[in-house]
C-alpha positions as CSV (number, residue, x, y, z in Angstrom):
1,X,-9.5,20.2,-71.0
2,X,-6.2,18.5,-71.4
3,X,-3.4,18.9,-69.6
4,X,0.5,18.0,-70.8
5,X,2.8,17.7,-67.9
6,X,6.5,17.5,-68.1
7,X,9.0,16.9,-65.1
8,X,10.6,14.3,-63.0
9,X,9.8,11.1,-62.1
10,X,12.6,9.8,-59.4
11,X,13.4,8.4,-56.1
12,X,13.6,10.7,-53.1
13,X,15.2,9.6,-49.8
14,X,14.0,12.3,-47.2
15,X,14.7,13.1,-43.8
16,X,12.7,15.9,-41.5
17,X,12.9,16.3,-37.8
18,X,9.6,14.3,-37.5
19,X,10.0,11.4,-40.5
20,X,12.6,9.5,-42.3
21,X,12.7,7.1,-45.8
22,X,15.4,5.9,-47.6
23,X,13.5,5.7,-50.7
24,X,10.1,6.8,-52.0
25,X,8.4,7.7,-54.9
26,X,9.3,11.6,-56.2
27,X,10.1,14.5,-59.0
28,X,8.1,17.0,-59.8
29,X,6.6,15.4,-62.7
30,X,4.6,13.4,-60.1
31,X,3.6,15.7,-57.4
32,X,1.9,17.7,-60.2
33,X,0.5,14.9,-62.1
34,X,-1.3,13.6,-58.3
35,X,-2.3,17.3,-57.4
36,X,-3.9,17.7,-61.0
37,X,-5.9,14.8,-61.3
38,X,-8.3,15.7,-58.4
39,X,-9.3,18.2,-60.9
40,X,-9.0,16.5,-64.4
41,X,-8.3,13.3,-65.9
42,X,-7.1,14.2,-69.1
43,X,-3.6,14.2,-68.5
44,X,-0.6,13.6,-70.5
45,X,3.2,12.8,-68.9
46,X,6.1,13.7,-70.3
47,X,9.3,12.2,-68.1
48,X,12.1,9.7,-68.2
49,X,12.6,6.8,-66.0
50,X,15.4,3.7,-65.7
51,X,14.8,0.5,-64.9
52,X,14.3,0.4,-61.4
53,X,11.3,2.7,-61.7
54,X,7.9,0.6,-60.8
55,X,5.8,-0.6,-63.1
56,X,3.0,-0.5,-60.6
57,X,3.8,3.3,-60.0
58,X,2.9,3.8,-64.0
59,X,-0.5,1.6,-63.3
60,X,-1.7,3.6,-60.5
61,X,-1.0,7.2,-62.6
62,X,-3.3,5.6,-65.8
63,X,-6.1,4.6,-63.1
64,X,-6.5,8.4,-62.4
65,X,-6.6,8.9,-66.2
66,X,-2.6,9.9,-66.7
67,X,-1.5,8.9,-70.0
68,X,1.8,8.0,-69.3
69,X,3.0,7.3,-73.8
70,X,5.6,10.0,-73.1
71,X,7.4,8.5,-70.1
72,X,10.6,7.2,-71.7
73,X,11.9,4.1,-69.8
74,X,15.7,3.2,-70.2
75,X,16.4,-0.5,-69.8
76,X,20.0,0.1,-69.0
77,X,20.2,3.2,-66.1
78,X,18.7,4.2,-63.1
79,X,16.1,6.8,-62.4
80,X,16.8,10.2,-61.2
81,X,17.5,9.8,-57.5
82,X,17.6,12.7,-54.8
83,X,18.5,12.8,-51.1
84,X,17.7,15.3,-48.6
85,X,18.0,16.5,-44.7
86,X,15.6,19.4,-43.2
87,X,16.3,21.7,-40.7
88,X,14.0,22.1,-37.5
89,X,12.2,25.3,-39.2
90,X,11.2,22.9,-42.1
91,X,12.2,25.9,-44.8
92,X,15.7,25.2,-45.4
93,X,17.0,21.6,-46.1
94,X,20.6,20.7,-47.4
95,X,20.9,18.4,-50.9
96,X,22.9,15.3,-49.4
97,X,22.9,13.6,-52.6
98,X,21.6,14.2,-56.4
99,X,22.2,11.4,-59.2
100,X,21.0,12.3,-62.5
101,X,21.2,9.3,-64.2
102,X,18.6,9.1,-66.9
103,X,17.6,12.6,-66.1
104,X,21.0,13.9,-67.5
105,X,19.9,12.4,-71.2
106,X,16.6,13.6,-71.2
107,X,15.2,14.8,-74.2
108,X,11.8,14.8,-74.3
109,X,9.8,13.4,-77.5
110,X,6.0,14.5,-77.2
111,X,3.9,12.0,-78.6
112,X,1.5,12.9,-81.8
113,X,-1.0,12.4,-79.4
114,X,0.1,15.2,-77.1
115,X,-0.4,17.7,-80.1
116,X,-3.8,18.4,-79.1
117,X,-2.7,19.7,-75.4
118,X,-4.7,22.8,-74.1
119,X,-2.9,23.4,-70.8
120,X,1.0,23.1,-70.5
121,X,2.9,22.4,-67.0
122,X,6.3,22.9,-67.4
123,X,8.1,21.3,-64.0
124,X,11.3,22.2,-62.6
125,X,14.0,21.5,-65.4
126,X,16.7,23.1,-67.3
127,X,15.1,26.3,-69.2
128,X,16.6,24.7,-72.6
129,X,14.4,21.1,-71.9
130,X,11.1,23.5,-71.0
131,X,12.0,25.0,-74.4
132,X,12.5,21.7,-76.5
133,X,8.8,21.0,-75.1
134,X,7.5,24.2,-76.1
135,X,8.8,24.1,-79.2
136,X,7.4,20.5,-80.5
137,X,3.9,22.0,-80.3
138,X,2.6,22.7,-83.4
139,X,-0.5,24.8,-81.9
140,X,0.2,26.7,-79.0
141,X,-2.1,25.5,-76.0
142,X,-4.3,28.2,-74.5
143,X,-1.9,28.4,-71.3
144,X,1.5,27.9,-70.7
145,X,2.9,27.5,-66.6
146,X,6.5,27.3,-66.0
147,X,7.9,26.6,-63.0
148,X,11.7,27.1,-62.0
149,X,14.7,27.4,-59.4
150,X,17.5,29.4,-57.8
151,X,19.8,26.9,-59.7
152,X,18.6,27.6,-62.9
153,X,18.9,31.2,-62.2
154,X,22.6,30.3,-61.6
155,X,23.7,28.3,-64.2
156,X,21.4,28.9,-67.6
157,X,19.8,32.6,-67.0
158,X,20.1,33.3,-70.4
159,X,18.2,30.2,-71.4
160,X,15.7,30.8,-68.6
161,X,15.5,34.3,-70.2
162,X,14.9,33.1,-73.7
163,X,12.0,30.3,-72.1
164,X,10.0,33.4,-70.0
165,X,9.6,35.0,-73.0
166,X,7.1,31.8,-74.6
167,X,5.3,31.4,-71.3
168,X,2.0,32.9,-69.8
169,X,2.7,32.2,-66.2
170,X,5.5,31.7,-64.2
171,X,6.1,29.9,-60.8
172,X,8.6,31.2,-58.2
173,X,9.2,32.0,-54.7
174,X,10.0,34.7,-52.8
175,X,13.9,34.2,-52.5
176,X,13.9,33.3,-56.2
177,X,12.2,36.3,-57.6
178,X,14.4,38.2,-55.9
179,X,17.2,36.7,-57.1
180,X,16.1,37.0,-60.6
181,X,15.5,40.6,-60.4
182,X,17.7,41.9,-57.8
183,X,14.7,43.5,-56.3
184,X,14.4,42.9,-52.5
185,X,10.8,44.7,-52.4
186,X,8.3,41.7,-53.9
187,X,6.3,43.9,-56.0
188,X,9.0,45.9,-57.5
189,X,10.7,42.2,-58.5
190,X,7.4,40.8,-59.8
191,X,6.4,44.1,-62.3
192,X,10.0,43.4,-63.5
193,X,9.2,39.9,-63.6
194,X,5.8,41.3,-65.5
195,X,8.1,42.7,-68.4
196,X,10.7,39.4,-69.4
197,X,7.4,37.9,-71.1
198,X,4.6,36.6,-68.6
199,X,1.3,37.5,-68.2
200,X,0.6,36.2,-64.7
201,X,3.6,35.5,-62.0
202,X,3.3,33.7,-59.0
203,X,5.2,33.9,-56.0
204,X,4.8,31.4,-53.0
205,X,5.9,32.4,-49.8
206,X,5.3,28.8,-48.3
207,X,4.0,28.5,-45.0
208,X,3.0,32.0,-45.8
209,X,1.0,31.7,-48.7
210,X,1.2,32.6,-52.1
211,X,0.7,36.0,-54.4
212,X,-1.1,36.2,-58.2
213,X,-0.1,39.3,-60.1
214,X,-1.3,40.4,-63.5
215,X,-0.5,43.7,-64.9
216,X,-1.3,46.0,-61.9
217,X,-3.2,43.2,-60.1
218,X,-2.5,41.7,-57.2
219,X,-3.9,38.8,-55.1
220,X,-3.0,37.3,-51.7
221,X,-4.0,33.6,-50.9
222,X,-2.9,32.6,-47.3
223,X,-1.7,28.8,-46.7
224,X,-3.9,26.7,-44.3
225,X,-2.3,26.5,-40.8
226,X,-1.5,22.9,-40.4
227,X,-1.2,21.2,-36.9
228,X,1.2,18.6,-38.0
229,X,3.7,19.4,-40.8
230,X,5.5,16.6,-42.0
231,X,7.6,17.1,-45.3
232,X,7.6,19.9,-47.7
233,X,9.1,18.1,-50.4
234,X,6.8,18.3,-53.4
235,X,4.8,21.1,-51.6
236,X,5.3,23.6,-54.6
237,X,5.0,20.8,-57.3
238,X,1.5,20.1,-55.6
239,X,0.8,23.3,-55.6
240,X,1.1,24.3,-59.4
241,X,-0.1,21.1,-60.3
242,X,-3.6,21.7,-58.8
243,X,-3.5,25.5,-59.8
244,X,-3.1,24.3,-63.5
245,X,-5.7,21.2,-62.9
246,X,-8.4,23.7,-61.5
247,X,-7.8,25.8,-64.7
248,X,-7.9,23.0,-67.5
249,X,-11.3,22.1,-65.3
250,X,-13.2,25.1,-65.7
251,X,-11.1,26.2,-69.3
252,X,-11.7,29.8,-67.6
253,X,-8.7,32.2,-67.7
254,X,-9.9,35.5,-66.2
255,X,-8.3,36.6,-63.3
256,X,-10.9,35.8,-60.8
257,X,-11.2,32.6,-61.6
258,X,-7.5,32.2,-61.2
259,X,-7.7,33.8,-57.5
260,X,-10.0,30.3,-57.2
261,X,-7.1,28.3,-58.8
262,X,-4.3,29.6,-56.5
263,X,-6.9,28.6,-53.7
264,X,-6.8,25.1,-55.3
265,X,-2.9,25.1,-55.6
266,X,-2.4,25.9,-51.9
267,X,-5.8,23.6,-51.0
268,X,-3.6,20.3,-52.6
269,X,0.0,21.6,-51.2
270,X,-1.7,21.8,-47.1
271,X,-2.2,17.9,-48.5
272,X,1.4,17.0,-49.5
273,X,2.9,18.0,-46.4
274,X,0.8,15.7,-44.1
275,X,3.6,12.4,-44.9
276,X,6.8,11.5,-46.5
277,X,7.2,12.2,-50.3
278,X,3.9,11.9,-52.7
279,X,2.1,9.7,-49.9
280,X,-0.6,11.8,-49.0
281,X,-1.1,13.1,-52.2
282,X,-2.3,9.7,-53.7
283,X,-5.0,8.9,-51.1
284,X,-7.0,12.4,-51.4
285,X,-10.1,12.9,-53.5
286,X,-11.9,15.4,-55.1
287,X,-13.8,15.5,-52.5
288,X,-11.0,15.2,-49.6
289,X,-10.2,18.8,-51.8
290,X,-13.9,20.5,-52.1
291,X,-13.8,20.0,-48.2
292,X,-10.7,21.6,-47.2
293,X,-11.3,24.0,-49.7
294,X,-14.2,25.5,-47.9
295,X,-11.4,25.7,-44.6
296,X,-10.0,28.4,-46.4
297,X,-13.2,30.1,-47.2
298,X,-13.5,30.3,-43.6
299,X,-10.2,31.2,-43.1
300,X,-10.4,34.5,-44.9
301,X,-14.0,35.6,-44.3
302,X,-14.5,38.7,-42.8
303,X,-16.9,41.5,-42.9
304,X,-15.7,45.6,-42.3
305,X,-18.0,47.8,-39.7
């Protein structure tokens, strides 16, 4: 099934207390658009990029069967740039430096092509851009996934509002759901969550794991332990873009085989963290995924006496 995936595509200089670059490839738009393609290769890209964005960064996406026709390049500005330090617990991280630059003008023009889209990502923007997208669509897809921040909560709640209202699933964590709801208990915030318009919410708890809930549902999918932890940047992008890959894979919505999915989602973010930025994330296969997949089978299995 295809998939439609709109977010960033920038430059990310990132420092953790075990790695440092000045510059590498990031944005949401392609930590999702990596995660998803071990899963399908029907996928469209919706982002906005200057000049200085590589042209062999575009050729490498269409090899794994991303259609990049709705990546606007702008001859004349720079690409979204982002700079950031982590602390020693690898959770918290200041922002040292955030440059919009074509990201502040982006208005995103879906290509006729698009149209047919089954499965919509919606990465980490303003609510009003995840709207604009929404809105193009002249046949709603079969599944809509949102993901947003603390900022947006901050800035453009009622926009964020309006947006939850057109979506079937949205992706937050812990600190954000609270925040949103002014709930501190997590399943008091996500039934609140429940009733501003999506079917399914996610919550991921990071190193922690990650929690599915649908009407009185609830589901609990643990993150792998990881010996070496790296950089989280683009963990969570990872993660919902191989929760929404596994789906547009198997086309089946039920809530079991979205249990599967969120196993996927966290499966592709134990990747992401291994290096820098989106490095790991381009070198693992299907298979690479299948494997550590059955880690977590193991992980959890466990029999009562």
């Amino acid at each position: 099934m295809s998939l439609t995936i709109v977010g960033s595509m920038a430059f990310d200089a990132i420092e953790t207390p075990f790695a440092k670059t000045d510059k590498t490839i990031g944005g949401s738009g392609i930590y999702c658009a990596y995660a998803a393609s071990n899963f399908t290769s029907q996928i469209n890209q919706v982002s906005i990029v200057g000049y200085d964005f590589p042209k062999e960064e575009m050729t490498d996406l269409n090899k794994l069967g991303v259609n990049t026709a709705g990546v606007e390049i702008v001859p004349d500005k720079k690409s979204f740039f982002w700079s950031g330090k982590y602390h020693l617990d690898m959770n918290t991280r200041d922002t040292l430096i955030t440059e919009l630059n074509v990201l502040a003008d982006f208005n995103p023009i879906l290509p006729e092509s698009y149209q047919t889209t089954e499965y919509l990502l919606l990465g980490n923007l303003a609510p009003v851009v995840q709207k604009a997208v929404i809105q193009q669509l002249k046949i709603r897809p079969k599944l809509i996934v949102l993901d947003t921040m603390n900022f947006w909560m901050e800035v453009a709640l009622n926009d964020l509002h309006e947006v939850l209202k057109m979506v079937d699933v949205l992706v937050v964590n812990d600190s954000e759901a609270r925040q949103l709801t002014g709930e501190y208990s997590i399943v008091k915030a996500a039934k609140k969550i429940l009733t501003m318009g999506p079917k399914h919410l996610i919550i991921k708890k990071g190193e922690h794991g990650a929690l599915l809930f649908h009407n009185d549902a609830i589901f609990f999918a643990p993150a792998l332990p990881m010996e070496d932890v790296f950089d989280p940047t683009g963990a969570g992008d990872a993660f919902a873009g191989g929760f929404v890959g596994y789906l547009a894979k198997t086309d089946d919505l039920s809530f079991e085989n979205m249990k599967t999915a969120i196993i996927m989602g966290s499966v592709t973010a134990s990747f992401c963290v291994e290096k820098l930025g989106a490095e790991r994330l381009k070198t693992i296969t299907p298979q690479d995924v299948t494997a550590r997949a059955k880690q977590f089978l193991a992980l959890t299995d466990f029999k009562l006496v």
